[in-house]
C-alpha positions in Angstrom: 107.5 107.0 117.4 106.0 107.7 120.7 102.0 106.8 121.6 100.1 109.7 120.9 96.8 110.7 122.3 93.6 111.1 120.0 93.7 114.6 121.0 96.9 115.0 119.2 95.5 114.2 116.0 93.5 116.3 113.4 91.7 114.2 111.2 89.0 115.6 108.2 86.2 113.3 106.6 85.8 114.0 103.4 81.8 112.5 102.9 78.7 113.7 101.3 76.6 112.1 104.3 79.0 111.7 107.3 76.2 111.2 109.5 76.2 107.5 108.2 79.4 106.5 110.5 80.8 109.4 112.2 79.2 108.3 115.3 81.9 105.3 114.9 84.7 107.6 115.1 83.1 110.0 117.9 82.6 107.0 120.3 85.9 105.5 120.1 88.5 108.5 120.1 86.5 110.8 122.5 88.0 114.3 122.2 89.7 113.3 118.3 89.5 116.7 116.5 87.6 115.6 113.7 86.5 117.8 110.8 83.6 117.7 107.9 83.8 118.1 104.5 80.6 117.6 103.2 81.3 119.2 99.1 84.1 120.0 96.6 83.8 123.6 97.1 84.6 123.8 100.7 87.3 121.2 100.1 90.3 123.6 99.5 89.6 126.1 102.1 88.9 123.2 104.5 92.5 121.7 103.9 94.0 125.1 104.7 91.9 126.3 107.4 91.6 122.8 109.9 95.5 121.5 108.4 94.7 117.8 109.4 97.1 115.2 109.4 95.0 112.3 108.5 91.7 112.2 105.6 88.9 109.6 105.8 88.2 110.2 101.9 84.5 108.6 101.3 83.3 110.7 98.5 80.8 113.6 97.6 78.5 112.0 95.3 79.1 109.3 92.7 79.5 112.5 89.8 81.7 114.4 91.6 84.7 112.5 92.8 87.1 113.8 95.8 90.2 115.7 94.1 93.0 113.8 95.8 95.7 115.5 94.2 94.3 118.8 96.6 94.4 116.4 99.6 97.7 115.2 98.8 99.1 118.2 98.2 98.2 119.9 101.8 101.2 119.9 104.1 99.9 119.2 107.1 98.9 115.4 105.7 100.6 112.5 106.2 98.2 109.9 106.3 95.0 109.4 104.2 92.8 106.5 103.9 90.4 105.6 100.7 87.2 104.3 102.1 87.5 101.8 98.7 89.5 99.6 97.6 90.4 100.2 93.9 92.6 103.2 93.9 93.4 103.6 89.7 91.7 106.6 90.3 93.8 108.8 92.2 97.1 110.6 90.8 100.4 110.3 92.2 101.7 110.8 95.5 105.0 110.9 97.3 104.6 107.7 99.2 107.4 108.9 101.7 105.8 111.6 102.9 102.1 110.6 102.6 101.1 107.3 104.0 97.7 105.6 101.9 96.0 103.1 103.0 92.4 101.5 101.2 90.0 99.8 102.6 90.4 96.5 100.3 89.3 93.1 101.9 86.5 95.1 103.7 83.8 94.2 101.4 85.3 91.3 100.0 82.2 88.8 101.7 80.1 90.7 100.1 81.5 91.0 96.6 82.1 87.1 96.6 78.3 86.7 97.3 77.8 88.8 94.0 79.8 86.7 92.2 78.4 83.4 93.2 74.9 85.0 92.3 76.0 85.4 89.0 77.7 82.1 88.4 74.6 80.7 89.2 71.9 82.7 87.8 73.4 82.5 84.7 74.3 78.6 85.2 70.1 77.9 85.5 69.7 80.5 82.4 67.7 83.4 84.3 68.8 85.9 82.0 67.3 83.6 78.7 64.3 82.8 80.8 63.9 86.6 81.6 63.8 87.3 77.9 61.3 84.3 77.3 59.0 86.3 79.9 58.7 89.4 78.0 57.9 87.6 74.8 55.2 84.9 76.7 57.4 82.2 75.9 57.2 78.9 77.4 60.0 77.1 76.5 62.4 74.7 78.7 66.2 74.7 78.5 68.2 71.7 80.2 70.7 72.8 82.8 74.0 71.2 84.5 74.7 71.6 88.2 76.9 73.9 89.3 78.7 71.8 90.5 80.0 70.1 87.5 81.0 73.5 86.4 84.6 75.2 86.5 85.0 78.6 87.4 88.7 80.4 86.9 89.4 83.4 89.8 92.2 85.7 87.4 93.8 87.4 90.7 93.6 85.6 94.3 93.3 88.0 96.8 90.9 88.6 99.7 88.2 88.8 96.8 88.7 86.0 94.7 90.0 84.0 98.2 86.7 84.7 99.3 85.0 83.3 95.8 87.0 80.4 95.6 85.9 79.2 99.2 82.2 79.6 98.4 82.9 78.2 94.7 84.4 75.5 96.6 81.7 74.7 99.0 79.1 74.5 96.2 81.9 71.7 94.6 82.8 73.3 91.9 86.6 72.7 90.1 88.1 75.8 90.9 90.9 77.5 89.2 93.4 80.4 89.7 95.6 82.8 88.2 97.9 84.8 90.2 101.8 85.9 90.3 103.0 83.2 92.5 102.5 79.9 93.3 101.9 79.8 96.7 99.6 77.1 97.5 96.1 78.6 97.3 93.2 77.0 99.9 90.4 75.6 97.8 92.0 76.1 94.0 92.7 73.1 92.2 94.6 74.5 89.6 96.9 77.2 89.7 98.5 79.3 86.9 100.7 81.7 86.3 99.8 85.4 84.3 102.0 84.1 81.2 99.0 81.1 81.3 95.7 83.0 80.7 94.9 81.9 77.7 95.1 78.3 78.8 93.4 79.0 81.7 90.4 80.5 80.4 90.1 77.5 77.7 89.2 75.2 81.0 87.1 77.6 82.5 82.7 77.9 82.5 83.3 81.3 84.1 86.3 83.5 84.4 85.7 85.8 87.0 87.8 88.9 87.2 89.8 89.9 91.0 92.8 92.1 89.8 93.3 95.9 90.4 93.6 98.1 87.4 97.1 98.5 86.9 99.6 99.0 83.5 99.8 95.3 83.5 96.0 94.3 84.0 94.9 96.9 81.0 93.1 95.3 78.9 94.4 91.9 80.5 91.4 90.6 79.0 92.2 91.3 75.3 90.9 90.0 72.1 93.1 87.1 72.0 92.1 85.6 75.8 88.5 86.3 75.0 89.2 83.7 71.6 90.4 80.7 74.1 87.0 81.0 76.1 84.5 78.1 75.7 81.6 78.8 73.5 79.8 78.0 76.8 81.8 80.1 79.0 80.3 83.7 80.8 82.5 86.3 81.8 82.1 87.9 85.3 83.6 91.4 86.0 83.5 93.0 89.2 86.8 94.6 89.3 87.5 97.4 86.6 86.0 98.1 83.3 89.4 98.7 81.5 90.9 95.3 82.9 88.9 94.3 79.7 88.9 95.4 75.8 85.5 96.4 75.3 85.3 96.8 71.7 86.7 93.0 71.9 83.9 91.9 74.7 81.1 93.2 72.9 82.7 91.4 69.2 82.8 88.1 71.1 79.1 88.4 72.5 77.6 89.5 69.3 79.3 86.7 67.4 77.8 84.2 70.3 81.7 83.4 70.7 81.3 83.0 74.2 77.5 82.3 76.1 77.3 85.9 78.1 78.7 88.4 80.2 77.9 89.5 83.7 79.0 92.7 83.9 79.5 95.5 86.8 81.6 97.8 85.9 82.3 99.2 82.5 84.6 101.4 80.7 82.7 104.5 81.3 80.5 104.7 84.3 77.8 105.4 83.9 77.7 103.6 80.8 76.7 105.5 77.8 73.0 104.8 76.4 74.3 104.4 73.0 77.0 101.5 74.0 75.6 98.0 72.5 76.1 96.2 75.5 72.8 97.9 76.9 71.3 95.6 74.1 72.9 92.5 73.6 70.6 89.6 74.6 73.6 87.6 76.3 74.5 90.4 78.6 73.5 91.5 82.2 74.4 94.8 83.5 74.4 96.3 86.9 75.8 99.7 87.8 79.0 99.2 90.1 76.6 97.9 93.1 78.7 94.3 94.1 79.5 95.8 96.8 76.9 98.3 97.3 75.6 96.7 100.8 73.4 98.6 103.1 75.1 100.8 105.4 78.8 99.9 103.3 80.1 102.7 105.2 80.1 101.6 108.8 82.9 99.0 108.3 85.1 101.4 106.2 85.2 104.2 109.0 85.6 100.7 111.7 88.7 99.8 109.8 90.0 103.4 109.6 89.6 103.2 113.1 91.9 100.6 113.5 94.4 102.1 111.3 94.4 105.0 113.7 94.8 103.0 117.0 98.0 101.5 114.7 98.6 105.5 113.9 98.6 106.9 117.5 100.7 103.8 118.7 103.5 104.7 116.4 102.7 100.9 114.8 102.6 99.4 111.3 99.0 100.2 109.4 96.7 97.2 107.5 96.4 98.2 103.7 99.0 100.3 103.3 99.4 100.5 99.2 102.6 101.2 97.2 102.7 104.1 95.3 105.1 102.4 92.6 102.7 99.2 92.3 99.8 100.8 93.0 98.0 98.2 95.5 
């Protein structure tokens, strides 16, 4: 493919608030025909009437997510990026006329600070001692140091990478699960996906890194959650279905494991009536790991990228396979 000019280009932003990095784009492809979808309802008429050939899909609001199935179906498209990583949510496409890319790695810093955070406010007891508060209770717990504490990353990519670096400078024993046995920089131990329950029989926390695929539903079923330690927390900041709920919320009635830490849920937003808004061992915040200030600067800055790589008829970063689905 020859070099093209920005000029050549039509590309449509499909945000709620573009105002938040579309100065990004403006500045560094002077003259880019750019277009702004700001709603679903102009969405349709927008893909017919401005016929781009690459979408910068943010979203509308966080009830109303962006119909891909509309984007991918407009002829003109051939390239859209997801300003996200996890793409479970989108239906199929016909990876070979549609190039998708995702913005996964992006926030990964960000999401590994989250998941320290965790490890280690629920390593001191915060979440007991929180209780204790609203009852007037003064009553001490001993604690171990964290770093006499093993934490198991199930999936190693830029995520849990970025986890097991920090786990690793804080000395922890880290742990791994992934597909291959590549040597992994700062895991100790690696397994493979057949090994999970023996992994997570090791582990103090098992932190959760995997897309939500076929084969990571309900990866963490009722027989994984029985090889826990009675000790152990759980830690999910990937996908609520990458877990069995019903299985979850069994285990932490039961005091089978110590706690959860848990972002993302089944349902979002979680239903009032769901136990796990109740259960004393539990902490729940609403999909915000990665919910940094200004989160969308770096997406459109990588998009960027991705379209110097488009105009210069070169390979893109993140490009996901339609048959694997990352």
């Amino acid at each position: 493919m020859n070099k093209r000019s920005p000029e050549d280009v039509r590309v449509l932003v499909v945000h709620d608030r573009p105002e938040t990095h579309i100065d990004i784009i403006e500045s560094r492809f002077p003259g880019l025909p750019v277009g702004i979808c700001r709603d679903r309802s102009a969405l349709d008429a927008m893909l017919t009437r401005f016929a781009p050939e690459a979408v910068l899909s943010f979203k509308f609001n966080v009830n109303e997510p962006v119909p891909h199935e509309a984007i991918f179906a407009c002829e003109s498209v051939r390239w859209v990026h997801v300003a996200g990583a996890g793409i479970d949510h989108l239906c199929a496409w016909d990876g070979g006329r549609t190039t998708l890319t995702n913005s996964a790695g992006v926030l990964s810093p960000y999401l590994a600070e989250y998941v320290m955070s965790a490890m280690l406010m629920a390593n001191f007891g915060f979440p007991r001692y929180a209780r204790q508060q609203l009852n007037s209770e003064w009553v001490q717990h001993p604690w171990r140091p964290i770093e006499q504490r093993s934490v198991l990353l199930v999936g190693l990519g830029r995520i849990g990478s970025r986890v097991a670096e920090r786990a690793k400078k804080n000395g922890m024993r880290v742990l791994g699960v992934r597909s291959h046995d590549a040597p992994a920089p700062n895991v100790d131990k690696l397994y493979p996906p057949d090994d999970l329950p023996d992994a997570v029989a090791e582990a103090d926390f098992v932190c959760l890194h995997v897309p939500l695929t076929d084969r990571t539903r309900g990866l963490i079923n009722a027989a994984v959650i029985a090889r826990m330690k009675s000790e152990a927390w759980l830690i999910n900041t990937a996908r609520g279905p990458v877990v069995d709920e019903a299985a979850l919320i069994a285990a932490l009635r039961e005091k089978r494991i110590a706690g959860a830490i848990i972002d993302v849920c089944d349902a979002e937003p979680l239903p009032a009536d769901s136990p796990l808004w109740t259960l004393d061992n539990v902490v729940i915040t609403p999909h915000v790991s990665d919910s940094i200030a200004d989160w969308e600067r770096p997406m459109a800055t990588l998009f960027c990228d991705n379209l110097d790589c488009w105009l210069a008829g070169q390979p893109l970063e993140n490009v996901v396979n339609p048959e694997l689905g990352y």
